[in-house]
C-alpha positions in Angstrom: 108.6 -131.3 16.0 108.1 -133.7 12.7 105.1 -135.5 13.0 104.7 -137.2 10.1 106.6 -137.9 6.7 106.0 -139.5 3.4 108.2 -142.7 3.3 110.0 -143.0 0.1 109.1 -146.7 -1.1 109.8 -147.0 -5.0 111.7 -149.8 -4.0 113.7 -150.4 -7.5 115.5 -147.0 -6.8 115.7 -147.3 -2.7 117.3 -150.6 -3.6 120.3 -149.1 -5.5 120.6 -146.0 -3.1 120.7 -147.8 -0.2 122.4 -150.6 -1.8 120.4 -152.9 0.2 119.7 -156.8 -1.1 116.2 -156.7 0.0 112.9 -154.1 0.7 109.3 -155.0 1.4 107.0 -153.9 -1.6 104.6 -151.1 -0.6 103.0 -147.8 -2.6 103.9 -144.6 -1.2 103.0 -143.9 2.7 102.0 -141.3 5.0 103.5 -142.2 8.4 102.3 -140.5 11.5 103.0 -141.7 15.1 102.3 -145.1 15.9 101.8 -146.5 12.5 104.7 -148.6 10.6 107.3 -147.6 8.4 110.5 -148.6 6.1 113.9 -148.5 8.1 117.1 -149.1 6.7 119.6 -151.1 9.4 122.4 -153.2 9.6 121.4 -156.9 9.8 123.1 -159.5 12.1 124.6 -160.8 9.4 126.2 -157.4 8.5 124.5 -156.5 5.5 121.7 -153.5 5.0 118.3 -154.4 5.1 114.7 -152.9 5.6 112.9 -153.5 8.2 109.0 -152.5 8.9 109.1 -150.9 12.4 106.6 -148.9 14.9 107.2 -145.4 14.9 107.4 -145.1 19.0 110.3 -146.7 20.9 109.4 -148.9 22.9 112.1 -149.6 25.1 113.2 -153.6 26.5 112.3 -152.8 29.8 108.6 -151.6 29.1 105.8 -153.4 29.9 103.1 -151.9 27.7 104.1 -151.3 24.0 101.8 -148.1 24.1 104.1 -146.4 25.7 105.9 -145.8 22.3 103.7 -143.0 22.1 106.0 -141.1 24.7 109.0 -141.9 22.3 108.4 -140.3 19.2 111.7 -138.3 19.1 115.3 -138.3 20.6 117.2 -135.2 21.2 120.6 -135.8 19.8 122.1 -133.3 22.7 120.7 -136.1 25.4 120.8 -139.4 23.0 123.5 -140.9 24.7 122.8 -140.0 28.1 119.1 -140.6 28.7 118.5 -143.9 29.6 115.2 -144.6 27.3 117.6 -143.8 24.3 121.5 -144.5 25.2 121.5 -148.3 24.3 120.1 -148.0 21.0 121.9 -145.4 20.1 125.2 -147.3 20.7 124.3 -150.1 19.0 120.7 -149.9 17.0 121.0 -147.2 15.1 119.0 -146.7 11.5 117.0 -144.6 8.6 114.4 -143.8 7.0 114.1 -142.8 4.1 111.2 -139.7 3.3 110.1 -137.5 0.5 108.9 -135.3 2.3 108.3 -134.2 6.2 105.9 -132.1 7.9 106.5 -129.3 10.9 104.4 -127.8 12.9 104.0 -123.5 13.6 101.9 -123.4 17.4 99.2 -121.1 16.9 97.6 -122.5 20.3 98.7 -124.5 23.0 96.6 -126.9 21.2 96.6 -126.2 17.7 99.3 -126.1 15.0 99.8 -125.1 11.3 101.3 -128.1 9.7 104.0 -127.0 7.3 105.6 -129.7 4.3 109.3 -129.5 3.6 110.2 -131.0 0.6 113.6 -131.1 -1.5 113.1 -129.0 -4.3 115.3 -131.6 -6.7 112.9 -133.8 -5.8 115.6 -136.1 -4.0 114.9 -138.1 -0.8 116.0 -137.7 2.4 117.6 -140.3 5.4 116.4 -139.4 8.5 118.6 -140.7 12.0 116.5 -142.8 14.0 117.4 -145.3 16.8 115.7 -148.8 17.2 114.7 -151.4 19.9 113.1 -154.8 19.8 110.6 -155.1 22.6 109.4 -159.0 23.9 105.9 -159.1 24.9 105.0 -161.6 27.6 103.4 -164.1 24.9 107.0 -163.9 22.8 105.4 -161.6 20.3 108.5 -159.2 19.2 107.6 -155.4 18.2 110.8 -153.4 16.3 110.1 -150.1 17.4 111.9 -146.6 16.5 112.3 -142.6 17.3 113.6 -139.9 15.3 116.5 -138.4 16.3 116.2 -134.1 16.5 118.3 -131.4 16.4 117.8 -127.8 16.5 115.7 -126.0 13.5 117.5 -124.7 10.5 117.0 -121.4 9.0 114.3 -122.1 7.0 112.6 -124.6 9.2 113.3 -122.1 12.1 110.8 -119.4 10.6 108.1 -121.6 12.1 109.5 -124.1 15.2 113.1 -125.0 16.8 113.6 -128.2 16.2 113.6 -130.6 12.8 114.8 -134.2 12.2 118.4 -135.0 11.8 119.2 -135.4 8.4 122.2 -137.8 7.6 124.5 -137.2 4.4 124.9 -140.7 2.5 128.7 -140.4 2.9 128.0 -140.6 6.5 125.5 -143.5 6.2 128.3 -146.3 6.6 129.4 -145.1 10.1 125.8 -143.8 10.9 124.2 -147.7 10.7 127.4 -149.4 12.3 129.0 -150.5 9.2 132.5 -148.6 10.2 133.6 -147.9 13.6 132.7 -144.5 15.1 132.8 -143.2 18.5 130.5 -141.3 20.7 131.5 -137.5 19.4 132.1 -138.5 16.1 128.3 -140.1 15.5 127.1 -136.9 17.3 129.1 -134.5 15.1 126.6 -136.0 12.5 123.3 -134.6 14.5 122.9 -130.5 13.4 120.5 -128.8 11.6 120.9 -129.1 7.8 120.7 -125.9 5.6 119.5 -127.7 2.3 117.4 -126.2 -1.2 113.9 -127.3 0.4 110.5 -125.9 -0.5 108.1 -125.4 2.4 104.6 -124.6 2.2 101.2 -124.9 4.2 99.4 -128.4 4.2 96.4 -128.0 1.7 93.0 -127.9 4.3 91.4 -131.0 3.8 88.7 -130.8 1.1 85.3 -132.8 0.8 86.2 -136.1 -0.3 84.7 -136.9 -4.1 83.8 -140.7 -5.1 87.0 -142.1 -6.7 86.7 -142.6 -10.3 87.6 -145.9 -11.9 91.3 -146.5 -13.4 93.5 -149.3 -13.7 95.8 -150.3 -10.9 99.2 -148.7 -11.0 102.0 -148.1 -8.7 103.3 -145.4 -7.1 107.5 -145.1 -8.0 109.2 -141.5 -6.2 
């Protein structure tokens, strides 16, 4: 299953598509497990916002937030029935939104062929993903997420069965709680998506060379 992505974080144009009022600034990002990322979510107040969350649910209950590592993903056939996952998924649900995303083909039990799937239009993609905020005894709060799963599609099925759940932007108002939606309807959303994606074979890391100097610039997808 996905195991890293590329977060999409030209904020002037994640503004507008996500017609959100605010979005930390950040260059581009690799996100693997464990390391923090952009999600989209609806605020208390109603509105969508970004947030900079933990990839690794941490559930409430949890004493130790290094159990997030156990949380990566959430099957969408068991999201609503499996404790760890049911109550975010009623009510903290969000996105995030990638470039890119990488899958996996076992060629041992412990070793993989890492595969990048990327639109061929070069447009982004919102991936489900469900949220908690876990209270540390010292009152430190840690916003956590998973990424929600579903079966492989054709072409991501050449190599592994499952791939994230990708969520059409007319479905994003009912997707982040912005319009009522019950149980079936919000899992109707979760299924593999047949999309115009390019996948190929990560590079193999190279020697690294000394950088060379050039002015500062930033990153826009």
């Amino acid at each position: 299953m996905c195991g890293k992505f590329t977060q999409m974080v030209g904020w002037a144009e994640l503004l507008a598509l996500a017609e959100i009022s605010a979005a930390p600034d950040s260059a581009i990002e690799a996100i693997t497990p464990m390391r923090f990322a952009s999600v989209i979510r609806r605020s208390e107040n109603g509105v969508r916002e970004a947030a900079r969350m933990r990839w690794g649910l941490v559930p409430a209950w949890e004493n130790d937030p290094q159990m997030g590592t156990r949380h990566i993903h959430a099957r969408a056939e068991t999201i609503d029935t499996k404790r760890t996952f049911r109550d975010a998924f009623a009510q903290r649900r969000g996105l995030v939104v990638v470039h890119s995303f990488n899958e996996g083909r076992e060629i041992t039990p412990t070793k993989t062929e890492q595969h990048i799937i990327t639109p061929k239009d070069g447009a982004p993609l919102a991936i489900a993903v469900i949220w908690e905020r876990w209270t540390g005894r010292d009152e430190s709060v840690l916003l956590s997420f998973a990424m929600v799963t579903v079966a492989a599609n054709k072409l991501i099925g050449t190599i592994t069965d499952r791939m994230p759940a990708v969520i059409a932007p007319s479905h994003w108002p009912k997707w982040l709680g912005e319009m009522p939606a019950g149980v079936e309807e919000l899992k109707a959303m979760l299924g593999p998506v047949e999309g115009d994606w390019d996948m190929q074979p990560a590079a193999k890391a190279r020697p690294a060379k000394p950088p060379k100097p050039q002015p500062a610039q930033r990153e826009l997808f």
